[in-house]
C-alpha positions as CSV (number, residue, x, y, z in Angstrom):
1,X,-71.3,23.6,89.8
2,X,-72.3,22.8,86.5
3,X,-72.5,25.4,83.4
4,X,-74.1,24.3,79.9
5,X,-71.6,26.6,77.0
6,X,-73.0,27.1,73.9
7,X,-71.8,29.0,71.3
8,X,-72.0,29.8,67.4
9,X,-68.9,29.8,65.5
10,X,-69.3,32.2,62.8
11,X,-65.9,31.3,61.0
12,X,-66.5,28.2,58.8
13,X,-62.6,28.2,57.7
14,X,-61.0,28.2,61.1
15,X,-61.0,25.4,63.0
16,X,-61.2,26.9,66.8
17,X,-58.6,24.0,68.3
18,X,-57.6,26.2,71.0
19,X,-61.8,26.7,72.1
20,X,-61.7,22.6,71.9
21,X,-58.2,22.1,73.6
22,X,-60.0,23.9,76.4
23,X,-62.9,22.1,76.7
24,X,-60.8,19.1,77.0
25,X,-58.4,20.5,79.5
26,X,-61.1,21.0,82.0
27,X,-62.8,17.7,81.1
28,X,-66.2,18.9,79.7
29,X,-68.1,16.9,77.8
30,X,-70.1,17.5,74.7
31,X,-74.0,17.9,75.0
32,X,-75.1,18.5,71.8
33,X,-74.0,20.3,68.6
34,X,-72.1,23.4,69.8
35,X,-72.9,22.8,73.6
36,X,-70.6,21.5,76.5
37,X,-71.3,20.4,79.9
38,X,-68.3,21.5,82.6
39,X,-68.0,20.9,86.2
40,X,-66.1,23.8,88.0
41,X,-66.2,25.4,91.3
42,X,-65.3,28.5,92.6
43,X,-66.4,30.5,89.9
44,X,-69.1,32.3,88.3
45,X,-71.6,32.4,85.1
46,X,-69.8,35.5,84.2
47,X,-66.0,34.4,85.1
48,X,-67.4,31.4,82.9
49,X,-68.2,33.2,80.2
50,X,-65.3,35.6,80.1
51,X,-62.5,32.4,80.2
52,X,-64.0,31.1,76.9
53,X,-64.4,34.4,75.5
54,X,-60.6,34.3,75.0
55,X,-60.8,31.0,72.4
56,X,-63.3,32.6,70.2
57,X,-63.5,35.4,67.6
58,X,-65.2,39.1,68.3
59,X,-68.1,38.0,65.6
60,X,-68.8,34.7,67.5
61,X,-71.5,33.7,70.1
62,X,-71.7,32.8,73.4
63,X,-73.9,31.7,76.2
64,X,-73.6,30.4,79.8
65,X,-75.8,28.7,81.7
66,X,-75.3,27.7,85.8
67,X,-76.6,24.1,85.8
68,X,-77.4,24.5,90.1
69,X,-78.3,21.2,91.2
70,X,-79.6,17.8,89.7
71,X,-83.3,18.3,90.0
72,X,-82.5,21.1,86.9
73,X,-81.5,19.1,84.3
74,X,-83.0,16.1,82.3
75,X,-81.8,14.7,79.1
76,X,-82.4,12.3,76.3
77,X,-79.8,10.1,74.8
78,X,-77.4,12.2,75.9
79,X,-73.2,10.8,75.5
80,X,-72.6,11.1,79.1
81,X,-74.3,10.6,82.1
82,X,-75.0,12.8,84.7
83,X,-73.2,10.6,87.7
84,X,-70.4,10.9,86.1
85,X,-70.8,14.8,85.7
């Protein structure tokens, strides 16, 4: 399944690698400013949401979305496509 992250990183002076070091591990890929595409199975919105919790700060934000099946999502001049999702 797919799930759109988006978050709010409230901490200008840190630099969050660890939060991108994940996203890269799990081959996501960028959407738009603050937002990332990741294909993963077995899991939930809320599993989702509590993994990444663990990369950002307490005063951060954080939203998950399940992406359920093609006919959900549409974009424009997006960096990826979706076949290769």
């Amino acid at each position: 399944m797919l799930y759109l992250i988006s978050y709010d990183l409230n901490n200008p002076e840190k630099t969050y690698n660890r939060l991108y070091d994940e996203f890269d591990r799990l081959d996501a890929h960028p959407v738009l400013d603050s937002q990332w595409i990741v294909n993963l199975s077995g899991t939930s919105t809320r599993k989702v949401l509590t993994h990444f919790k663990r990369f950002i700060d307490s005063d951060d934000m954080l939203l998950v979305f399940a992406i359920p099946s093609p006919g959900s999502r549409a974009g424009f001049n997006l960096p990826f496509r979706w076949s290769d999702l």
